[in-house]
Every structure is written in C-alpha cells, then in structure tokens.
N, C-alpha and C positions, 0 to 999 in steps of 0.2 A: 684269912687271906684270900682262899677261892671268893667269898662271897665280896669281898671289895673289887678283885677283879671284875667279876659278873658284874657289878654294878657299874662300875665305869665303861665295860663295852656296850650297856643297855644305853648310857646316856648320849653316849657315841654318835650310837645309830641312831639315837632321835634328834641330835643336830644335823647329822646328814640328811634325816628324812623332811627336816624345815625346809633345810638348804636348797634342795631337790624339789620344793614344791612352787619355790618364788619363780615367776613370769619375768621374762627377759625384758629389759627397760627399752620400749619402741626409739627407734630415731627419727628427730625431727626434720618434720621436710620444709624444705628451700623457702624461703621468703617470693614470691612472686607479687611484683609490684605491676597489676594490671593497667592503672591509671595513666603510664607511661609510654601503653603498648595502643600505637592510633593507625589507623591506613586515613594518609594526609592525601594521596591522590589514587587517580584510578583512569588509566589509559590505555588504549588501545593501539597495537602495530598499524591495523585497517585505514583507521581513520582519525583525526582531533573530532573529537566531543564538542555538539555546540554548549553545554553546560553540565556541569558535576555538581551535582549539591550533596554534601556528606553530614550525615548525621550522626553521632561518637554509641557508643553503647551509653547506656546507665550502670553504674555501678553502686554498688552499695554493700557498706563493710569489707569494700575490696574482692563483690564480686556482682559478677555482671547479674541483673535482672531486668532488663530490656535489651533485646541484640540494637545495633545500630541499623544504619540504611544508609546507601549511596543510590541515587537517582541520577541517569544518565540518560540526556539525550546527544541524541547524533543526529548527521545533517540525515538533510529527506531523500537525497538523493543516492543514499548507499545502498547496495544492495544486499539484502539480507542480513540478519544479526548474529550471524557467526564470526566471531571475533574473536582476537589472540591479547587476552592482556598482558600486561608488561610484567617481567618479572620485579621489574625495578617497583611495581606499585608496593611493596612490601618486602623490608630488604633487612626486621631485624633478628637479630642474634637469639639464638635460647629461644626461638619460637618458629612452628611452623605453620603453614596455612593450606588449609585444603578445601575447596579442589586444589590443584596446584594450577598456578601461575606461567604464563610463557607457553600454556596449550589451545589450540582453538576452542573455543567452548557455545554454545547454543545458548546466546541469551532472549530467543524469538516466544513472546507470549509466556514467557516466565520469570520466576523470581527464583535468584540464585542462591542459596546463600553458603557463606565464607564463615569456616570455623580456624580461628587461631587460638593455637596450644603451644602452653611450656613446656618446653624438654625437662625440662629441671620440676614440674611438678603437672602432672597429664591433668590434674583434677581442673586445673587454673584455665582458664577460655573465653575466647569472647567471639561473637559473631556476628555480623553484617549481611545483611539481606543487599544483593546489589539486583536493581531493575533497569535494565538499558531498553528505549523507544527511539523511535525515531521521531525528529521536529514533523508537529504538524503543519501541511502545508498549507497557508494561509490564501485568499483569494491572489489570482496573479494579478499584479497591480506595479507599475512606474512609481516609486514615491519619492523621487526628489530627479530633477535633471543639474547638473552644476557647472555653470562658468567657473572656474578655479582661476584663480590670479595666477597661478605660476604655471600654467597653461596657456595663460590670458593675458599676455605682458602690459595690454596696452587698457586693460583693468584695474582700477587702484584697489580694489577687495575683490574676494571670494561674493558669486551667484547666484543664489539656489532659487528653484522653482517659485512664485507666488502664487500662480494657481494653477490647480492639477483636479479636471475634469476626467474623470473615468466614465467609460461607455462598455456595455459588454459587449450591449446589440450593433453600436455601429463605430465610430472612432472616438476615443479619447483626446484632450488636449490639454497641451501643459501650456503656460506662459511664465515666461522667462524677462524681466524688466530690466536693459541695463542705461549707464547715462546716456545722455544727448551727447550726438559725436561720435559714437562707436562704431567702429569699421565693423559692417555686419558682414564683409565678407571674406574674417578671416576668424572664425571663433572654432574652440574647443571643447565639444561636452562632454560631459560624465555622466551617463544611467546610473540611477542606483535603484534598484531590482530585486524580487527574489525570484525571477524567471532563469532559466537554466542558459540562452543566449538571447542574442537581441540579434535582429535583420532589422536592415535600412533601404529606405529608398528616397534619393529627389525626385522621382518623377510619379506626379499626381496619377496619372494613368497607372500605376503600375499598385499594385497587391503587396505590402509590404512582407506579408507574411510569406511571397512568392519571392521573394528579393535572393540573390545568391551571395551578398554583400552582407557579411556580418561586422559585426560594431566590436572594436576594441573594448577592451571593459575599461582601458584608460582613456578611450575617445580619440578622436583623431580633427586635423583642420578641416572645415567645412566652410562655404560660402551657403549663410543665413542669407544673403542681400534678395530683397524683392526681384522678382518676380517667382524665387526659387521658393520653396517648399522643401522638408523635413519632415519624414514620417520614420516610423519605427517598429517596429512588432517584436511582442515579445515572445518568448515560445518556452516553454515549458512540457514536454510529453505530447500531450495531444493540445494542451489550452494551447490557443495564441488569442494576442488583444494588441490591439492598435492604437498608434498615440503620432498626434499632431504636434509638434515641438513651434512654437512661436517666440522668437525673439523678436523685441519691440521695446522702443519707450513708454516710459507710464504717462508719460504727459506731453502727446505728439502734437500738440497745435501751438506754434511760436508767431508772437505776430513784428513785424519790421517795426512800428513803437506800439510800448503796453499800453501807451500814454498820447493822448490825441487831442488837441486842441483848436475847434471850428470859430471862425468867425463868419457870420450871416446873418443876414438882413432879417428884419421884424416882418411879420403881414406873409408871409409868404410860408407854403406848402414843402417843407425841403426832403430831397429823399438824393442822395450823395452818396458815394464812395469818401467812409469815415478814415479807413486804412487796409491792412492786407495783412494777411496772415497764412504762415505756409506748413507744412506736414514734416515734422523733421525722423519723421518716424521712418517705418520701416516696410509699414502695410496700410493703403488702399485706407482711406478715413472719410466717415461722413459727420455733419453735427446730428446729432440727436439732442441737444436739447440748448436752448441760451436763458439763463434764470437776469433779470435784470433788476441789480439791486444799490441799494445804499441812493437813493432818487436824491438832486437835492435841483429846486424845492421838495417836500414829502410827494408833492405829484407831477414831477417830472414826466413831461410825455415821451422824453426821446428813448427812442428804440431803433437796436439794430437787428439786422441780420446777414447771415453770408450766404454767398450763392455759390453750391459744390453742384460737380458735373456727378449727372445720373448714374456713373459707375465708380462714382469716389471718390477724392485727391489724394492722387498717385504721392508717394516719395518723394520730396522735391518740390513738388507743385504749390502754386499760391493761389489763392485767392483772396477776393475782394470783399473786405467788412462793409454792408453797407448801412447809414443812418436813416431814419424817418421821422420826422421832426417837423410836426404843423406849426408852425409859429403865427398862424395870419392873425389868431387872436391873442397872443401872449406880450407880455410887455419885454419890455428892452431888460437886459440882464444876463447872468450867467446859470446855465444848466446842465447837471451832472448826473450818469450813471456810469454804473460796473454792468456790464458785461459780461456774464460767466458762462463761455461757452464751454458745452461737456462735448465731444467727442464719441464715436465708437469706430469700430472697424465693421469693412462692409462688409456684409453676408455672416455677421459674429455676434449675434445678439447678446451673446454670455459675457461679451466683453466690455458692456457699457457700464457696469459696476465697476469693473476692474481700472479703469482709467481715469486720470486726473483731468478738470476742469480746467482751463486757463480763461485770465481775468485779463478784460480789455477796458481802461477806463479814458470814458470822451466825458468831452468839456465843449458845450456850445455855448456861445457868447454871441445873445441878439444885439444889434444894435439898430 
C-alpha cells in the first residue's frame, strides 16, 4: 500500500514538473494597415507654397522600404525658412508623427524628415523626407501686358502683348495691337510680372524707375492717345528694367478707295495724284517699303509712290498716292497693279516686321 502511494506522488510531481516547464503563449499584436496611412498635404501658417509635390513611401509585405519625400517650394520673396506647419497636415487616429506638427521648425538648407508610428503597434512606421526652397528667381522680365474686355468695354475680346522686346542695357518695349477705331484714350492695362512692384510714368523726360506713381496690379484708365507715352519700371530688390508700352494698330495705313480707276491719254509721261491714304493708327508712320505686284500686262510700267513729311504722318493725317506711268510709247488699253504699301513707325525700326501691309489697287486705262 506504502509503495502504491509513493508511486502516485512521484507521478504527480512529474506532471507538475511538465506543467511548469511550458512557455506562456505570446499575444498577437494589432493588425496595422500601413498602405492607408498617407500625409496627402503639407502647409505652412507663414506662407501658401508655390508648389507641393509628394511622393508616398514604398511598401512592401506591409512594410515600408523606401521613406517617401514632399518637395516644397515657397514664393522668393519670404523671409527665411522657419516655418510652422499645420497641424492639420496630418490628423490621423492610432498614429503619431514626429517632429511634432503646429511647432516653428528650421527647414533652411536641410532635409527633414517625419517619422509616423502606430500606437497600437510601435514596430509599424513610415517616413517622409520633407525639403522646403525657395522659387528661384528667374530673370525680371514684363511677360504679357493685357487689354481685358471687362476692363475694356468698348473691346469685343481679351489683348495680350504681340510683341515684347526686352532690354537690360537701355529700354524694353512691348506692343499691344488693338482694332481700327479704338479710343486710345481711355484703356486699361494689366502687367503681368514676377517683379515685386511696378512704377509708371507719362512723361518721357522723367526716369520711370524714379517715378512715385505705382501701378495697380489690376491697372487703372489711362490715356494711350498720341502724343502721350507709357513707360514702366519694374523693380524687384535692387533690379529694375524698363519697358516702353505701345498701343497701336497692326495695319495703320487706310486709303479713301483700295480701288482706283484712271483714264488718260496715250503718248504722254503721266505722274498724278492716283488717291490718298491716311494713318488711322495711333503713332507717327512712315512707308518703308511699296512691293508692286500682280502687273497686268506681265510688264506693266505703272508705279506708285507716296510722299510722307520728314517727321512722319501724324494720327489722322493723309497723304497723297501718287502714279508714274510713261505711256508716250504704249498702246491704247487697260493697265494694272497692287500696290502693297508696308508701313513702319518712325524712329521704331523693330517695328517694320510687326506691321501689316495695305494693298492699293489702280487700273489705268489709255485711250
């Protein structure tokens, strides 16, 4: 009987000593779904951002193995890159973000970077390298001036610059083309710019960059009408650059008829006043050039020209086409040319490309 005891207390204690030796069953931790966890913006108290480009981490197997990257520029003109981001950049649950958010922070010549962790499991993380610069600042430069219709009543469309001459060394000029008609002495313009303000002046004599008169950045009425002048300077820090604003038509020469029909005698030397033509433009024009074409016969002698005063035709002003047409040996019949007088503006050599031709066509009829 002792010995059956004994043996039952020996077997005893070797189930308790199994019991005793088993390792406690770990608990499993939380499910953390990274792929869900994104910083979709990234803003600053200071300042708006001219551009955020964010790039996500990589993950893989549901865990990060590339941090992400947000690249931020800001305008040029801020000071320094001590900035407070938002707390709002990052707002979710069961996860926090360090640095912390809503503190001024030095992002000047460095790279940040941003660690987000699960509460619910620390191992789980992802990170974002954030870089903030400033916009580099580009050459200062005028790049569009604008007529806007709804500044512009008496406009049937929107204006913009056709051509835009830049000068560092001495003036810039823009040209502004609008239709035949336009009361030049009641228009609206718009700079568009990356200089920090604009100064104006009407008066030639005067230094625009000296000017006390600053420009709305929505533009304000001005009288464009000849003999007046429009300059501009732009200023930025220490640049300034200066720009000549020219409103004008593109095609300033209109004649009283396009279309001219002579009758005149055979045997005779003719040199006439063929018709007239007047400047409905805006500025001072001279001809630079008369191309004469479409002859009919192929060798049609008649030719014309116009006689403009030594210092331009004014706004308004007309002059006289005149024909030269030796008929002393030609037979009786009818004789045809075009006329295609080109225009410039005087003392504006840049602007004899820029401007439209008008076409004069005469018809002599010898008898």
């Amino acid at each position: 009987m002792r010995l059956l005891t004994f043996v039952a207390t020996v077997l005893f204690m070797q189930l308790l000593s199994i019991s005793s030796c088993k390792k406690p069953t770990p608990s499993t931790a939380p499910a953390v779904d990274l792929s869900q966890v994104k910083i979709t913006a990234f803003e600053f108290a200071e300042a708006t951002a001219v551009s955020v480009n964010i790039t996500h981490p990589v993950l893989v197997n549901g865990e990060e193995t590339t941090a992400g990257r947000i690249e931020i520029i800001m305008p040029e003109d801020l000071t320094g890159l001590q900035l407070t981001p938002l707390v709002s950049n990052f707002l979710q649950q069961e996860f926090t973000i360090s640095p912390q958010l809503g503190i001024k922070t030095d992002y000047e010549n460095k790279e940040v970077l941003y660690t987000i962790t699960s509460t619910q499991n620390t191992r789980k993380k992802l990170r974002y390298k954030v870089v903030v610069q400033k916009e580099t600042a580009g050459a200062l430069r005028l790049t569009d001036v604008q007529l806007l219709q709804s500044s512009n009543p008496q406009l049937g469309s929107d204006i913009h610059a056709a051509h835009i001459l830049h000068s560092n060394a001495s003036i810039g000029k823009v040209y502004l083309f609008v239709p035949a008609g336009t009361n030049f002495s009641s228009l609206t313009a718009k700079m568009v710019h990356n200089g920090s303000e604009v100064r104006y002046t009407q008066n030639a004599a005067e230094v625009p960059g000296n000017s006390a008169n600053v420009y709305p950045a929505n533009g304000q009425v001005l009288d464009f009408a000849y003999p007046k002048g429009f300059y501009v300077a732009l200023k930025r820090g220490n640049e300034t650059v200066t720009y000549s604003i020219v409103v004008d038509v593109v095609k300033p020469v209109a004649f009283t008829n396009e279309q001219v029909t002579l009758q005149l005698a055979t045997g005779v030397n003719h040199q006439l006043k063929a018709g007239e033509l007047h400047n409905r433009g805006n500025r001072p024009i001279t001809i630079n050039q008369i191309v004469h074409a479409d002859p009919v016969p192929a060798l049609s002698p008649l030719r014309t020209f116009v006689l403009i005063p030594s210092g331009g035709l004014l706004p308004g002003q007309k002059a006289d086409v005149i024909t030269s047409f030796d008929a002393r040996s030609l037979p009786a019949g009818a004789y045809e040319i075009t006329a295609k007088i080109r225009p410039g503006f005087v003392m504006e050599p840049e602007a004899q490309t820029f401007l439209q031709t008008s076409d004069f066509k005469l018809k002599a009829v010898l008898q």
